[in-house]
C-alpha positions as CSV (number, residue, x, y, z in Angstrom):
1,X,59.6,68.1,23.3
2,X,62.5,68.7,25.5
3,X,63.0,67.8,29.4
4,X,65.7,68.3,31.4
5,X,65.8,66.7,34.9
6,X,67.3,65.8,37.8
7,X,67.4,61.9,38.4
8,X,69.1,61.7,42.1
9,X,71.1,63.8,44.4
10,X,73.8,62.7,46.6
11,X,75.1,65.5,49.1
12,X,77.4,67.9,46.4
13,X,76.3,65.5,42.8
14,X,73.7,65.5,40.7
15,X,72.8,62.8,38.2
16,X,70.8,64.7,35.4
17,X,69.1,63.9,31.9
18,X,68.2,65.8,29.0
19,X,66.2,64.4,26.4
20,X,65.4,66.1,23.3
21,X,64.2,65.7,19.9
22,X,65.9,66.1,16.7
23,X,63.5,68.2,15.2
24,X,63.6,71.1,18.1
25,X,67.1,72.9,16.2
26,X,69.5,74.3,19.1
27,X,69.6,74.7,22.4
28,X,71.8,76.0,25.3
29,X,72.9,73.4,28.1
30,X,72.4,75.0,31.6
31,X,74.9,77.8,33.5
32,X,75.8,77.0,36.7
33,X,78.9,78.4,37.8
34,X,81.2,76.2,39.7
35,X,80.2,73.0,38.5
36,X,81.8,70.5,35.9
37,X,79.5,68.0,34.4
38,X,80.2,64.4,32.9
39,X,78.1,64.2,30.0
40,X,77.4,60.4,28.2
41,X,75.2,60.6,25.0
42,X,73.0,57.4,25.6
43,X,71.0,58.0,22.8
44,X,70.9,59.5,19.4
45,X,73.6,62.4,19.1
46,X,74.5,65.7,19.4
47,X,76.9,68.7,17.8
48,X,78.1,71.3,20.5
49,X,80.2,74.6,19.2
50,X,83.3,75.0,20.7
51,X,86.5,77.5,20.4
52,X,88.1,74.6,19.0
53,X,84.9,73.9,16.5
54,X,82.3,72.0,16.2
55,X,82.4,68.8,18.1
56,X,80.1,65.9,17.0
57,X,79.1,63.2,19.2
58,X,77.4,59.7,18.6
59,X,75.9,57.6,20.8
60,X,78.3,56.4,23.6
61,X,80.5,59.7,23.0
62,X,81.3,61.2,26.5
63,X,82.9,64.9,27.2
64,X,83.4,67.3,30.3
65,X,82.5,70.9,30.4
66,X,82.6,73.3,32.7
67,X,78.5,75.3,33.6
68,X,80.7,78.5,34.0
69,X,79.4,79.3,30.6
70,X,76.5,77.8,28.3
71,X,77.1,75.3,25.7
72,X,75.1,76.0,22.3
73,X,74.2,72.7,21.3
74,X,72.3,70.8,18.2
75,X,70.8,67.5,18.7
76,X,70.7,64.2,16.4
77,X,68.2,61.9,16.1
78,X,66.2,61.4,19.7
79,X,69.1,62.6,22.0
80,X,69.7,61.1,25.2
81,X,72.0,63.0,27.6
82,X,73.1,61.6,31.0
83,X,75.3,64.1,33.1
84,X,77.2,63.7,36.6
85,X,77.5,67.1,37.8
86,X,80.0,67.8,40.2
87,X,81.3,70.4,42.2
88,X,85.0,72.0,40.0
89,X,86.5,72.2,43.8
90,X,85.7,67.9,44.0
91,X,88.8,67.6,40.9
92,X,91.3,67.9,43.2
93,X,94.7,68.1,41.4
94,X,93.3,68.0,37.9
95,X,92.7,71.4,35.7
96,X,89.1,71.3,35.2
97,X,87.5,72.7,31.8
98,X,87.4,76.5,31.5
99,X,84.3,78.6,30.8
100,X,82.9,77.0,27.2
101,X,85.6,74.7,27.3
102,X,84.5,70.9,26.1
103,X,87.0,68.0,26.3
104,X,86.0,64.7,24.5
105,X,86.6,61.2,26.7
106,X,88.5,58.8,24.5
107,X,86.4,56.3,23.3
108,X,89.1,53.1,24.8
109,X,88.8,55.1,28.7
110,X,88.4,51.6,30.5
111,X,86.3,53.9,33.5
112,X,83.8,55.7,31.8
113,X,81.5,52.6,31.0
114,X,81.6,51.5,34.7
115,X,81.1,55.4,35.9
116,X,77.8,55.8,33.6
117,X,76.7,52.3,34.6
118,X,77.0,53.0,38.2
119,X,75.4,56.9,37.6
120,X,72.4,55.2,36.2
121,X,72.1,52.0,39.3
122,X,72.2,55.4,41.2
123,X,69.4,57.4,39.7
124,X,67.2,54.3,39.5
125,X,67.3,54.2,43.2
126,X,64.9,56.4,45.4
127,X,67.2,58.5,47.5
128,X,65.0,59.1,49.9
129,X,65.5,55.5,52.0
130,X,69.7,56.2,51.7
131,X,71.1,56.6,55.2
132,X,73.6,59.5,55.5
133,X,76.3,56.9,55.4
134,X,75.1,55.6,52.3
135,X,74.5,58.9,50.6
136,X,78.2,60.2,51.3
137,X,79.6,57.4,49.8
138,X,77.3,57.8,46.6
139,X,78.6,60.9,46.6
140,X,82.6,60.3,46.9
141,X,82.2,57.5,44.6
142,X,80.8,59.6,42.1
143,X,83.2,61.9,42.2
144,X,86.1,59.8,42.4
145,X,84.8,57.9,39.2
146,X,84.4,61.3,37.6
147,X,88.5,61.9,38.8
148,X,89.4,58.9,37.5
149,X,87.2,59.4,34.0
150,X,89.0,62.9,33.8
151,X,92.4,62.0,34.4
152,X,92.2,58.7,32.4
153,X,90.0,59.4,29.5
154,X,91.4,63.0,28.1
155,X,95.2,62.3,29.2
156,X,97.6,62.9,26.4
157,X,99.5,58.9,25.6
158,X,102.9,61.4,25.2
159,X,105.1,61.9,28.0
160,X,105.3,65.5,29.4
161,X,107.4,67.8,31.7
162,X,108.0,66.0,35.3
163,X,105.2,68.6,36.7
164,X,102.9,66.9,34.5
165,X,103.8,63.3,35.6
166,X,103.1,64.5,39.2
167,X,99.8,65.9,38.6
168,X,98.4,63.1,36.9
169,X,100.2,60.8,39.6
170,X,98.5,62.8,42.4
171,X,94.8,62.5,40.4
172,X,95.4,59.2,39.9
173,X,96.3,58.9,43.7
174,X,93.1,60.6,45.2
175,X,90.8,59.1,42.4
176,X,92.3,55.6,43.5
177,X,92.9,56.0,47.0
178,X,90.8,53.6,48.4
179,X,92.0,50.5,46.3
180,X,94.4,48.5,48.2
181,X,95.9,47.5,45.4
182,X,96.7,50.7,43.9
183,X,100.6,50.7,43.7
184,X,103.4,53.2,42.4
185,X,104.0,50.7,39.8
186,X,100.4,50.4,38.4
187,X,100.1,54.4,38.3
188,X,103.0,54.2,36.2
189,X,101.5,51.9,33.6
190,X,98.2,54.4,33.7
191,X,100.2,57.5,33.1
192,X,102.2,55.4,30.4
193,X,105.2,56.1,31.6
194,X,108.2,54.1,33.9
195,X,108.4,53.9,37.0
196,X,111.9,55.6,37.3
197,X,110.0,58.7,35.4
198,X,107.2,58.6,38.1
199,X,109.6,58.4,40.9
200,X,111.9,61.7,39.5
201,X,108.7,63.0,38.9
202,X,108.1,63.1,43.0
203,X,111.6,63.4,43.8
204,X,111.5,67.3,42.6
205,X,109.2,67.8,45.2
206,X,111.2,65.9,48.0
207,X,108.5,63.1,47.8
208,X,107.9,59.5,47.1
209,X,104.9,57.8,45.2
210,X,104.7,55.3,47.8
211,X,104.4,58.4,50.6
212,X,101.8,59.9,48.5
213,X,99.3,56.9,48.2
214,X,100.0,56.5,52.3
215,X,99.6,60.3,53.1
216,X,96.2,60.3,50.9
217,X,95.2,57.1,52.4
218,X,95.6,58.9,56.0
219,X,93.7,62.3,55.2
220,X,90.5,60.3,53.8
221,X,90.9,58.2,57.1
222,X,91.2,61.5,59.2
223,X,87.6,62.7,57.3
224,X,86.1,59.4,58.6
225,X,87.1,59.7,62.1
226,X,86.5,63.2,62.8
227,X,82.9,62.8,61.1
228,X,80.4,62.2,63.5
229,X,78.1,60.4,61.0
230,X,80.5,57.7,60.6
231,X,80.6,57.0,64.6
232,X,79.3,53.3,63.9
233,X,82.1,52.4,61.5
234,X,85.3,50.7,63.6
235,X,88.9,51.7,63.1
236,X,89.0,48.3,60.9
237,X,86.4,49.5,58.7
238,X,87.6,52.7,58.4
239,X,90.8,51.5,57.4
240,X,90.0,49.0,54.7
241,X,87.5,52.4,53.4
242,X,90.6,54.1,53.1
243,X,92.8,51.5,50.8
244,X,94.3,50.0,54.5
245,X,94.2,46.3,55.0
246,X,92.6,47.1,59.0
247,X,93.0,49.1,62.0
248,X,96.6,48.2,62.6
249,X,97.8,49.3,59.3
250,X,95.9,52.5,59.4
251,X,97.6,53.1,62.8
252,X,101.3,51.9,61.5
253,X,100.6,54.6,58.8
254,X,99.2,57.2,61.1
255,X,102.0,57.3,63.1
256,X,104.6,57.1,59.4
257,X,102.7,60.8,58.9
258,X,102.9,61.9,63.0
259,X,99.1,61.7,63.2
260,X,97.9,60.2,66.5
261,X,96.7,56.9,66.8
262,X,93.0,56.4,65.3
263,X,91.7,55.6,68.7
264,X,92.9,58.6,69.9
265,X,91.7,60.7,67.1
266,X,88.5,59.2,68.1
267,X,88.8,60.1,71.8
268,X,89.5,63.7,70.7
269,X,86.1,64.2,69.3
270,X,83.8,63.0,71.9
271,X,85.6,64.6,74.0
């Protein structure tokens, strides 16, 4: 017997399962152009033909893949497939998959244990009760946690060209964003690289690490405050949503990237 179904949906993600048994022979996994999935096999296993070959996955074996194209797939044992689906637009500085394109997650990525976890707290939940507040932020987190899966878990250990450095960085950034402790030194140590690497990396481009947590900090902020369906949050709690210790360090950094003050950001939009 085999069932595929959506578990939950949170604004642009969709937390699906496919469950199939060994003895059913192939099957293609669904085409849906413009969406990347993150695929965990919770149970039994699975072989999926590739370019590259044929790719053989046990229980706890993760991979992305684009749903531009159809993935021919055989299953092990009882297979158990949980996928976050995501918009390709929502991996924002990172080349997603191509069209039949599957890229195993290393098995030591210290995110995707915590992203699966939290993808199946979320489609145990009835979606329904969610307030919008709530279901925007299922939705970022998801798709931060699938960023941060990406860049972490199919990231090459050798150092590449400077242009490399700096797209990693800048995934790292905007999958990271909102932890105030997030610093130019511990993106370094994620990329595996120094820090003095990392900072020529964003010196070619006439920018700083530090300037590029604080301007990415500031954009999510700006989302927050021009949203009318986060009117109830304060500047404060916007602030520490956005990696800020409060209001007043949102505003210092506001004014750093000659934004206007939150307040007044708020002001122009009820206006």
């Amino acid at each position: 017997m085999t069932k595929a179904r959506t578990l939950a949906v949170f604004g642009s993600v969709r937390i699906r399962e496919f469950v199939k048994s060994r003895d059913e022979g192939k099957s293609r996994l669904e085409r849906v152009a413009g969406l990347i999935g993150l695929h965990s096999v919770r149970a039994g296993g699975m072989d999926i033909g590739s370019a590259a070959g044929t790719l053989r996955l046990r229980k706890n074996d993760a991979f992305l893949s684009s749903h531009d194209a159809p993935l021919l797939a055989s299953p092990r044992d009882d297979l158990r497939l949980l996928s976050i689906v995501i918009p390709a637009e929502a991996l924002t500085g990172y080349p997603a998959p191509g069209p039949g394109e599957v890229r195993p997650i290393a098995s030591a990525s210290a995110l995707l244990d915590p992203a699966v976890a939290f993808a199946e707290r979320a489609a145990a939940a009835d979606a329904e009760p969610v307030s919008g507040f709530g279901n925007y932020y299922f939705e970022r987190l998801l798709q931060e946690m699938v960023l941060g899966v990406a860049v972490e878990g199919t990231r090459s250990p050798r150092v590449g060209p400077a242009s490399d450095v700096y797209r990693d960085a800048m995934s790292t950034i905007l999958a990271q964003r909102s932890d105030p402790n997030l610093t130019p030194r511990g993106i370094a140590d994620q990329l595996k690289v120094s820090l003095r690497q990392l900072q020529r990396a964003f010196r070619s481009r006439e920018m700083t690490p530090e300037r590029a947590i604080r301007r990415s900090r500031v954009e999510h902020a700006l989302d927050l405050l021009t949203d009318r369906t986060y009117d109830g949050l304060s500047i404060a709690e916007i602030g520490q949503y956005s990696g800020f210790s409060g209001g007043s360090s949102l505003a210092r950094a506001m004014a750093q990237e000659g934004r206007p003050s939150p307040s007044a950001v708020r002001r122009s939009i009820a206006a």
